[in-house]
mmCIF file of the N, C-alpha and C atoms, coordinates in Angstrom:
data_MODEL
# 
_entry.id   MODEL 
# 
loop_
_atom_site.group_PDB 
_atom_site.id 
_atom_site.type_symbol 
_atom_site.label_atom_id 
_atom_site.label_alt_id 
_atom_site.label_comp_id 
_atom_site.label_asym_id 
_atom_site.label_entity_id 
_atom_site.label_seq_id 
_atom_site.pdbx_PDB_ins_code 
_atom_site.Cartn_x 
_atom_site.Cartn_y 
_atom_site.Cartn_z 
_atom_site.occupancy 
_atom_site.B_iso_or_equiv 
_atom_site.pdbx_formal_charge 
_atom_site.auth_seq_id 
_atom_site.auth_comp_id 
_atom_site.auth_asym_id 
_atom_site.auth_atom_id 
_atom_site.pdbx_PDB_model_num 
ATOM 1   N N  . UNK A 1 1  ? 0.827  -1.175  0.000  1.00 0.00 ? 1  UNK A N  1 
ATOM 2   C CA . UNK A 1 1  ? 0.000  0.000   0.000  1.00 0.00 ? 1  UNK A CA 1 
ATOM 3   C C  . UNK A 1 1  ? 0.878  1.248   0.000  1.00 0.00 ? 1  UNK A C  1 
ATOM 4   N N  . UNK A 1 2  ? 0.654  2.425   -0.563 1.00 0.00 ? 2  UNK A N  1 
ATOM 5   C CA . UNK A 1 2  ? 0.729  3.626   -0.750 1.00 0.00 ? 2  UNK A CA 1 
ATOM 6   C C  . UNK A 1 2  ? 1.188  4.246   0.954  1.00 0.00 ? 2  UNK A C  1 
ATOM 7   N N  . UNK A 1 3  ? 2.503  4.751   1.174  1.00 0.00 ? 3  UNK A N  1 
ATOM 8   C CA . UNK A 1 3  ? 2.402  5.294   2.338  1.00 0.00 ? 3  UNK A CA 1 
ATOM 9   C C  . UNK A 1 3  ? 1.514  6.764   2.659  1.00 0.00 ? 3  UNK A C  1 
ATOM 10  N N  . UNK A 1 4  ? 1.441  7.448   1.462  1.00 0.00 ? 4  UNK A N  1 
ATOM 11  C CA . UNK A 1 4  ? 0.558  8.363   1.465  1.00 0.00 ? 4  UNK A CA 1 
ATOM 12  C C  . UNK A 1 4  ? -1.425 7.927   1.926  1.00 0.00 ? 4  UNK A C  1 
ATOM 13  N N  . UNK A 1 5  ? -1.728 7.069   1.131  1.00 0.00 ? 5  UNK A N  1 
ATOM 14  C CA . UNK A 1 5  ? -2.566 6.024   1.468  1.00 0.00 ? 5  UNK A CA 1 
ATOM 15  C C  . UNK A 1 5  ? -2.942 6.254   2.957  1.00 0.00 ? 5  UNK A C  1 
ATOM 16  N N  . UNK A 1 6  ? -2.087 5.659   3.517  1.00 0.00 ? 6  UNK A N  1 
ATOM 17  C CA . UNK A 1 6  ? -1.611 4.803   4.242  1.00 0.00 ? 6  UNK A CA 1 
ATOM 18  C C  . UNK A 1 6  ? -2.307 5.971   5.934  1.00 0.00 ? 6  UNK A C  1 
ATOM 19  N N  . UNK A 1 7  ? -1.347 6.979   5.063  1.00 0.00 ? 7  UNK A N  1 
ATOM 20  C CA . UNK A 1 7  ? -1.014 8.239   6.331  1.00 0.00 ? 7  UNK A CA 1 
ATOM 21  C C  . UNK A 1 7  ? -2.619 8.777   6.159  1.00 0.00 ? 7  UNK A C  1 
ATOM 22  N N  . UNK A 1 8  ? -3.229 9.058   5.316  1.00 0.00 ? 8  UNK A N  1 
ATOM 23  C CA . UNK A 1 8  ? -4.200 9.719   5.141  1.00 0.00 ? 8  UNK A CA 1 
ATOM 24  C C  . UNK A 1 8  ? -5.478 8.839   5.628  1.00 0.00 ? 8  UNK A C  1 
ATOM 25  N N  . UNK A 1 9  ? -5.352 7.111   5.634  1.00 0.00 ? 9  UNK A N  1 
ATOM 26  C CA . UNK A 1 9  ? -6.494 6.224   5.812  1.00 0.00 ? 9  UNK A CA 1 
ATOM 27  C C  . UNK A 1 9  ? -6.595 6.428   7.426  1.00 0.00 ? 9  UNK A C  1 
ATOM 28  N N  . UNK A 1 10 ? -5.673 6.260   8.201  1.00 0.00 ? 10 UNK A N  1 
ATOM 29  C CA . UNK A 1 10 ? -5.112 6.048   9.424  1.00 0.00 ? 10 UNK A CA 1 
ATOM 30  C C  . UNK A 1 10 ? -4.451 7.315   10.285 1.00 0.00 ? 10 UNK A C  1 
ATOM 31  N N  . UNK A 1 11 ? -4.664 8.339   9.871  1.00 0.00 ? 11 UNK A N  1 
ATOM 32  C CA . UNK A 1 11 ? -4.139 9.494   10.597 1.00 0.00 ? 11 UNK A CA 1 
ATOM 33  C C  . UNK A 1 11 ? -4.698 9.949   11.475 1.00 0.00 ? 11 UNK A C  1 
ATOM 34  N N  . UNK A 1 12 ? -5.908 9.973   11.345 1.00 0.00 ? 12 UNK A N  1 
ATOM 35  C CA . UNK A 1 12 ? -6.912 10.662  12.419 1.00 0.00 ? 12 UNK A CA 1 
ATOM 36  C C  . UNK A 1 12 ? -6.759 9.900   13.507 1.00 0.00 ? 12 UNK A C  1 
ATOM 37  N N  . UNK A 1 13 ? -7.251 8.311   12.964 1.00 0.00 ? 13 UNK A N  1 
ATOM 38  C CA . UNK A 1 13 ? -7.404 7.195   14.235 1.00 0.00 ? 13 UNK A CA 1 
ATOM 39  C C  . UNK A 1 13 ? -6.333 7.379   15.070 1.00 0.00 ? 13 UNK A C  1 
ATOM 40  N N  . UNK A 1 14 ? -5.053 7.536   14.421 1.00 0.00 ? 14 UNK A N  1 
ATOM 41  C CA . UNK A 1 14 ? -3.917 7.350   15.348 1.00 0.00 ? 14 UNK A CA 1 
ATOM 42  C C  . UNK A 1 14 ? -3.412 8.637   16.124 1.00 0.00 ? 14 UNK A C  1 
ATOM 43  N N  . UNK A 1 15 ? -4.456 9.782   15.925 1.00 0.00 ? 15 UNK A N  1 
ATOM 44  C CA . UNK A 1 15 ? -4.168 11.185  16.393 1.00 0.00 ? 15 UNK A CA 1 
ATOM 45  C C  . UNK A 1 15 ? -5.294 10.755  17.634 1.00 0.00 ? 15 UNK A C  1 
ATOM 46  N N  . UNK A 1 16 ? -6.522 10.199  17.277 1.00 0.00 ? 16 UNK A N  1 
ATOM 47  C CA . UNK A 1 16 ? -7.161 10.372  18.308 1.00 0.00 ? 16 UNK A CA 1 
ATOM 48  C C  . UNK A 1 16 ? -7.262 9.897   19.371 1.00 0.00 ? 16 UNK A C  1 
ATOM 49  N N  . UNK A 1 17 ? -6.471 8.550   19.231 1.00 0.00 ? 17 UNK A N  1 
ATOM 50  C CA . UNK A 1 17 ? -6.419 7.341   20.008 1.00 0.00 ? 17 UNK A CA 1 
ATOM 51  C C  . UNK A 1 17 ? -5.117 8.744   21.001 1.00 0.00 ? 17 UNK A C  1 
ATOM 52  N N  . UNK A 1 18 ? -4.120 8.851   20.193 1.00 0.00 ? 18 UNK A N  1 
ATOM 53  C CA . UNK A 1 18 ? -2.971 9.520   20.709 1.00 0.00 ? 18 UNK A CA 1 
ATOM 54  C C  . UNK A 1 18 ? -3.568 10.473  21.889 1.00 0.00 ? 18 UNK A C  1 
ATOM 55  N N  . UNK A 1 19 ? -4.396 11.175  21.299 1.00 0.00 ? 19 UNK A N  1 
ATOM 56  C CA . UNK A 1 19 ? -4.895 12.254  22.218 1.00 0.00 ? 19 UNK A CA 1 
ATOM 57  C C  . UNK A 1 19 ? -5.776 12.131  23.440 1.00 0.00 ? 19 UNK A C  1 
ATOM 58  N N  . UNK A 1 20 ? -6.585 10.424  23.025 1.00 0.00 ? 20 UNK A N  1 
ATOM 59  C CA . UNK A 1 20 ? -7.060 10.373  24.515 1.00 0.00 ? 20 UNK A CA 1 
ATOM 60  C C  . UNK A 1 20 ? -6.385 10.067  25.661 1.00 0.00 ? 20 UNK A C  1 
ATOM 61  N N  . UNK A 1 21 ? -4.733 9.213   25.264 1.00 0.00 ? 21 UNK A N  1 
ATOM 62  C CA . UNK A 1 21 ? -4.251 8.928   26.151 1.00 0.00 ? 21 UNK A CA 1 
ATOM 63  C C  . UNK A 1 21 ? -3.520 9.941   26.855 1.00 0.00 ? 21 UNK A C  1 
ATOM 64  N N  . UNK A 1 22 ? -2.979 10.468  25.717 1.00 0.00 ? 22 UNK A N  1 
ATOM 65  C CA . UNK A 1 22 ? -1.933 11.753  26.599 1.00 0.00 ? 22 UNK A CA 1 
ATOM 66  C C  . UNK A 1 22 ? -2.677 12.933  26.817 1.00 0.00 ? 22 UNK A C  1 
ATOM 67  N N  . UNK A 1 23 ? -4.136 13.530  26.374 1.00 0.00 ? 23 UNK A N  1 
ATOM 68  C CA . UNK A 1 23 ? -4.212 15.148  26.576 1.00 0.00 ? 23 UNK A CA 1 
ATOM 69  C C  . UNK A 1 23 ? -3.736 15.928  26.095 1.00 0.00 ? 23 UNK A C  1 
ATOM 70  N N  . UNK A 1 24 ? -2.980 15.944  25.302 1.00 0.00 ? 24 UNK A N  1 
ATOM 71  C CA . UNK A 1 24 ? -2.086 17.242  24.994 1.00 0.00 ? 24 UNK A CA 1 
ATOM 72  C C  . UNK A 1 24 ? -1.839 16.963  23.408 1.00 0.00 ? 24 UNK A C  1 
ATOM 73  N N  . UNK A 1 25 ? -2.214 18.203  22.362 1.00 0.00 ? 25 UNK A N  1 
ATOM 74  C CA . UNK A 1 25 ? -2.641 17.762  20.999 1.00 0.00 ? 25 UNK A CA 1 
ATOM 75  C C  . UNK A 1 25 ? -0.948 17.766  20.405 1.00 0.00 ? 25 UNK A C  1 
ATOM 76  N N  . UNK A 1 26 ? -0.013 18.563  21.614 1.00 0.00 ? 26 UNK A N  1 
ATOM 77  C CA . UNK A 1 26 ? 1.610  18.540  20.727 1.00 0.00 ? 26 UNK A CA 1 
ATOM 78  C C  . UNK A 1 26 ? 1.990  17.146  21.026 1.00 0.00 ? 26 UNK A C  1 
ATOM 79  N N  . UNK A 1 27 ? 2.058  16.899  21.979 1.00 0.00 ? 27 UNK A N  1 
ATOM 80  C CA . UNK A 1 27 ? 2.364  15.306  21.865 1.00 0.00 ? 27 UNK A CA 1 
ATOM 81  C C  . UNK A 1 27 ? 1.472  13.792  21.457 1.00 0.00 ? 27 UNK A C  1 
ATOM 82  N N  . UNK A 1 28 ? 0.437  14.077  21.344 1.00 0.00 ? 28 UNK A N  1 
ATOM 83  C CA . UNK A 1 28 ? -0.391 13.286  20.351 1.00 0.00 ? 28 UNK A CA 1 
ATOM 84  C C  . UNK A 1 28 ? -0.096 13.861  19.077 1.00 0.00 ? 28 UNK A C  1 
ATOM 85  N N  . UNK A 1 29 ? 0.447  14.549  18.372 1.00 0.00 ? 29 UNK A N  1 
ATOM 86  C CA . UNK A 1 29 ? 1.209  15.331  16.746 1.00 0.00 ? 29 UNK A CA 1 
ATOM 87  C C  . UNK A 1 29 ? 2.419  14.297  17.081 1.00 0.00 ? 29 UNK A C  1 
ATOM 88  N N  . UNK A 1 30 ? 3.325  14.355  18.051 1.00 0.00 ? 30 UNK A N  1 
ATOM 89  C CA . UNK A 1 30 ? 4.493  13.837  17.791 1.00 0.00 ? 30 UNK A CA 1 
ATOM 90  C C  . UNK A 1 30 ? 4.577  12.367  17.911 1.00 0.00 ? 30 UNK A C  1 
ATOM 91  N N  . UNK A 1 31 ? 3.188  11.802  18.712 1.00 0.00 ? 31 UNK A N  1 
ATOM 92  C CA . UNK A 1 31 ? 3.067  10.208  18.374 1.00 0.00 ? 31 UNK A CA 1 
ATOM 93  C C  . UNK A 1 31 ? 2.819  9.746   16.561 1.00 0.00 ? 31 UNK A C  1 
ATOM 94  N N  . UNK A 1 32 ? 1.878  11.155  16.816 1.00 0.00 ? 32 UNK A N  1 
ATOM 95  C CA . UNK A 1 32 ? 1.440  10.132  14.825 1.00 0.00 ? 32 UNK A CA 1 
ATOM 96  C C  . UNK A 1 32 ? 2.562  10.385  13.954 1.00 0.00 ? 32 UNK A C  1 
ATOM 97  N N  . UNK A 1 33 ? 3.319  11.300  14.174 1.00 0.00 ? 33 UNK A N  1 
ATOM 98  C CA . UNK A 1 33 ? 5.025  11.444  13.588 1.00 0.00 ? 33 UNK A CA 1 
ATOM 99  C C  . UNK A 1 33 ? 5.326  10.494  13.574 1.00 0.00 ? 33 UNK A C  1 
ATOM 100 N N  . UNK A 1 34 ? 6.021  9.738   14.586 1.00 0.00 ? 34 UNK A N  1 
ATOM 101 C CA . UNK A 1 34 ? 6.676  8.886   15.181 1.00 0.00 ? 34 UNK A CA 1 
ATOM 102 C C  . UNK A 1 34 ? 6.021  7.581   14.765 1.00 0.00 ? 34 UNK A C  1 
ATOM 103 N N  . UNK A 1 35 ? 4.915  7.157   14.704 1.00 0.00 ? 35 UNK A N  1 
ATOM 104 C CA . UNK A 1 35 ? 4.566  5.995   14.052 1.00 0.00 ? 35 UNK A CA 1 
ATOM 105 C C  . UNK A 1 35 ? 4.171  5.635   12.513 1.00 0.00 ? 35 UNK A C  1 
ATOM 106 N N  . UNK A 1 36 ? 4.059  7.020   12.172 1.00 0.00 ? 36 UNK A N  1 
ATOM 107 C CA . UNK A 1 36 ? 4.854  6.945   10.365 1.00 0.00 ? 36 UNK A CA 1 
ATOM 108 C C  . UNK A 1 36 ? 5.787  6.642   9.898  1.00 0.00 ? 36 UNK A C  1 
ATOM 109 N N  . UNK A 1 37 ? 6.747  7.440   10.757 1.00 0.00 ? 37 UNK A N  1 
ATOM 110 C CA . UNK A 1 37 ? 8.087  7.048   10.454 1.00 0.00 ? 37 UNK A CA 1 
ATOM 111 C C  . UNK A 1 37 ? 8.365  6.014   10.571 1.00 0.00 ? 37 UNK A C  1 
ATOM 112 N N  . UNK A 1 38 ? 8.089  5.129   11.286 1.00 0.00 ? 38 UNK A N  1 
ATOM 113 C CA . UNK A 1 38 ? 8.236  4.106   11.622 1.00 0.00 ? 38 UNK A CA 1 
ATOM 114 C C  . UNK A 1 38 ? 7.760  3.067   11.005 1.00 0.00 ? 38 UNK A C  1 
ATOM 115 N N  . UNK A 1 39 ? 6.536  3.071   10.464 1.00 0.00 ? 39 UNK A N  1 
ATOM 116 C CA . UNK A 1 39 ? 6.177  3.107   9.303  1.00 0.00 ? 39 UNK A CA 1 
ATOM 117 C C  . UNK A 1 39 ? 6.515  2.349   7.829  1.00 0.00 ? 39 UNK A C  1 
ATOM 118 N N  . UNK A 1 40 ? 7.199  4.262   7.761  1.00 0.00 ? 40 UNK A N  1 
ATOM 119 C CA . UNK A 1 40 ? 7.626  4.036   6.357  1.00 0.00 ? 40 UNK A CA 1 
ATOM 120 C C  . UNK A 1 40 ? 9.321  3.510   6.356  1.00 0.00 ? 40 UNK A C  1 
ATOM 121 N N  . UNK A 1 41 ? 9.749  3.493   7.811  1.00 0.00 ? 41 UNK A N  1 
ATOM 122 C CA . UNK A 1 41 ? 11.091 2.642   7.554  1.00 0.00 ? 41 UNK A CA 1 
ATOM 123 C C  . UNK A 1 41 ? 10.809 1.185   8.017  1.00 0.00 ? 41 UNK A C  1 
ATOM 124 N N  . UNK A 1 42 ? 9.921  0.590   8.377  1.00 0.00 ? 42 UNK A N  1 
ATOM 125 C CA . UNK A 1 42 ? 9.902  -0.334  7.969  1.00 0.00 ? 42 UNK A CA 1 
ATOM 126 C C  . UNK A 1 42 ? 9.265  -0.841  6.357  1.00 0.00 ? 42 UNK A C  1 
ATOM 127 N N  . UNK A 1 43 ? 9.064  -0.341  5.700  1.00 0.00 ? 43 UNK A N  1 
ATOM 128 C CA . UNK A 1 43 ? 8.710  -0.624  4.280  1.00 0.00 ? 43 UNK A CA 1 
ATOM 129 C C  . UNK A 1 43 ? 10.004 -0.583  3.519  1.00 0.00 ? 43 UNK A C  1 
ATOM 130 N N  . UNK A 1 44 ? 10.784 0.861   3.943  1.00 0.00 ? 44 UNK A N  1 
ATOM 131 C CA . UNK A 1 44 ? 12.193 0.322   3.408  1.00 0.00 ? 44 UNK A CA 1 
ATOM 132 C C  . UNK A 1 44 ? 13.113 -0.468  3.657  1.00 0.00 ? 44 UNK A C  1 
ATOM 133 N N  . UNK A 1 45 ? 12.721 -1.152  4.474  1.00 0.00 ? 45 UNK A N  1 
ATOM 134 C CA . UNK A 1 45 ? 13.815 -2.598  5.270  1.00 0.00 ? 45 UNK A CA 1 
ATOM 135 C C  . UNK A 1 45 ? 12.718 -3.417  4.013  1.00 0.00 ? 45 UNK A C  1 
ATOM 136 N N  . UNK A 1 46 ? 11.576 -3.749  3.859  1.00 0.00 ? 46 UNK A N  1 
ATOM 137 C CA . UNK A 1 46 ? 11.511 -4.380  2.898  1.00 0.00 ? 46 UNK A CA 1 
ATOM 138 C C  . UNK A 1 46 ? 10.262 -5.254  3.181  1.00 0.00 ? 46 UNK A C  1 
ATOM 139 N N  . UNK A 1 47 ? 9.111  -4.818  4.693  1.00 0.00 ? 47 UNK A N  1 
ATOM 140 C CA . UNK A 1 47 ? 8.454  -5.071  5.443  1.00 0.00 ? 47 UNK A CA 1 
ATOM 141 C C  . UNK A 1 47 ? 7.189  -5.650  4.525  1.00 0.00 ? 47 UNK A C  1 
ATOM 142 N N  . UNK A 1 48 ? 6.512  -6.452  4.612  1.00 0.00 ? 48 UNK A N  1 
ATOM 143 C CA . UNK A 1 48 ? 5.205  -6.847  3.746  1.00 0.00 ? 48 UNK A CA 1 
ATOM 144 C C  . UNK A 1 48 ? 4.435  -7.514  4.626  1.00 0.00 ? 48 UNK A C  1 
ATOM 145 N N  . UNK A 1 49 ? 3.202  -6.747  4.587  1.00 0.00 ? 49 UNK A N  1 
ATOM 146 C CA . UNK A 1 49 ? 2.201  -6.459  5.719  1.00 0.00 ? 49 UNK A CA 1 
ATOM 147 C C  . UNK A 1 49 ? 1.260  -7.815  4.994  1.00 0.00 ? 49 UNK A C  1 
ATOM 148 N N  . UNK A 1 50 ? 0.612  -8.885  5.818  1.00 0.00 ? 50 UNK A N  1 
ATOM 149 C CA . UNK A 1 50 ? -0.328 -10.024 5.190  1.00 0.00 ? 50 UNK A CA 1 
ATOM 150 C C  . UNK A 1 50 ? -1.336 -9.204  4.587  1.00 0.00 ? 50 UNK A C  1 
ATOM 151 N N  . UNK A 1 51 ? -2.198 -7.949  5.090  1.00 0.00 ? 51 UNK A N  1 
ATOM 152 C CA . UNK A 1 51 ? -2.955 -7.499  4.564  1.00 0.00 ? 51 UNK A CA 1 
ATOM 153 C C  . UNK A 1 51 ? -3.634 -6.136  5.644  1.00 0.00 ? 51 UNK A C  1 
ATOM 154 N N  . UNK A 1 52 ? -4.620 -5.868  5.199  1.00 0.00 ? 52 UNK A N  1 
ATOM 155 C CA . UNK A 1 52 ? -5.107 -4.184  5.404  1.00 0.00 ? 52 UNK A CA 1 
ATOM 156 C C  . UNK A 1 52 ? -5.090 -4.577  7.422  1.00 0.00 ? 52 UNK A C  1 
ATOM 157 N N  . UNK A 1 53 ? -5.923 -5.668  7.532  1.00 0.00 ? 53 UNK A N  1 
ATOM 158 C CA . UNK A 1 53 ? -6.159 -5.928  9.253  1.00 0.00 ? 53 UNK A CA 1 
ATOM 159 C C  . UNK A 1 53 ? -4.389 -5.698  9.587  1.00 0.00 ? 53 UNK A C  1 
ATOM 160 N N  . UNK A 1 54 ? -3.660 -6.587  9.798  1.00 0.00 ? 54 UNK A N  1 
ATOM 161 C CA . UNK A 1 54 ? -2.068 -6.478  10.037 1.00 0.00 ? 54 UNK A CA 1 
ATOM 162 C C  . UNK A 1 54 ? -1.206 -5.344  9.788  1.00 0.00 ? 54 UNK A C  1 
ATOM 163 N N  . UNK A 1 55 ? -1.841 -4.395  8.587  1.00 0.00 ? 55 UNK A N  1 
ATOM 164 C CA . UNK A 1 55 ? -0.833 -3.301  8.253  1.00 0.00 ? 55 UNK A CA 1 
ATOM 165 C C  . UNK A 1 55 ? -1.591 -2.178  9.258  1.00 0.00 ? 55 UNK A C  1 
ATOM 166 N N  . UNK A 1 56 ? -3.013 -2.471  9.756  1.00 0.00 ? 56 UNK A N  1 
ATOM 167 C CA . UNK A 1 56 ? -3.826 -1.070  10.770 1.00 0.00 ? 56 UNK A CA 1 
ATOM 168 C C  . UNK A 1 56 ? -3.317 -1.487  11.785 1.00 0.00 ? 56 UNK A C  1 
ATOM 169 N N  . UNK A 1 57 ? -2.873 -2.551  12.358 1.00 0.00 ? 57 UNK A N  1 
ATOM 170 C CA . UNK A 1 57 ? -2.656 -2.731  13.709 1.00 0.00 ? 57 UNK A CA 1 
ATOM 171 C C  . UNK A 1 57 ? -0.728 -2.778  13.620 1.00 0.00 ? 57 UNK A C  1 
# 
């Protein structure tokens, strides 16, 4: 899948989830950073997700 895709299917969820835990919208910003990146370097190691369930979680 498209990391753009990817960021845009799943961004919110992972902002909002972010934000209920911590409160604070700068560090729920720097979780959904941080798990893009993460992300998209695992795609460049060469990562292949079984499918859409495995690549959301």
């Amino acid at each position: 899948m498209n990391s753009n895709y990817v960021i845009s299917k799943y961004g919110n969820m992972i902002y909002k989830i972010a934000l209920r835990y911590l409160r604070n919208k700068y560090d729920a910003e720097d979780i959904v950073q941080d798990v893009f990146i993460k992300y998209i370097n695992e795609l460049k190691l060469g990562k292949v997700f079984q499918d859409e369930v495995h690549e959301k979680s």
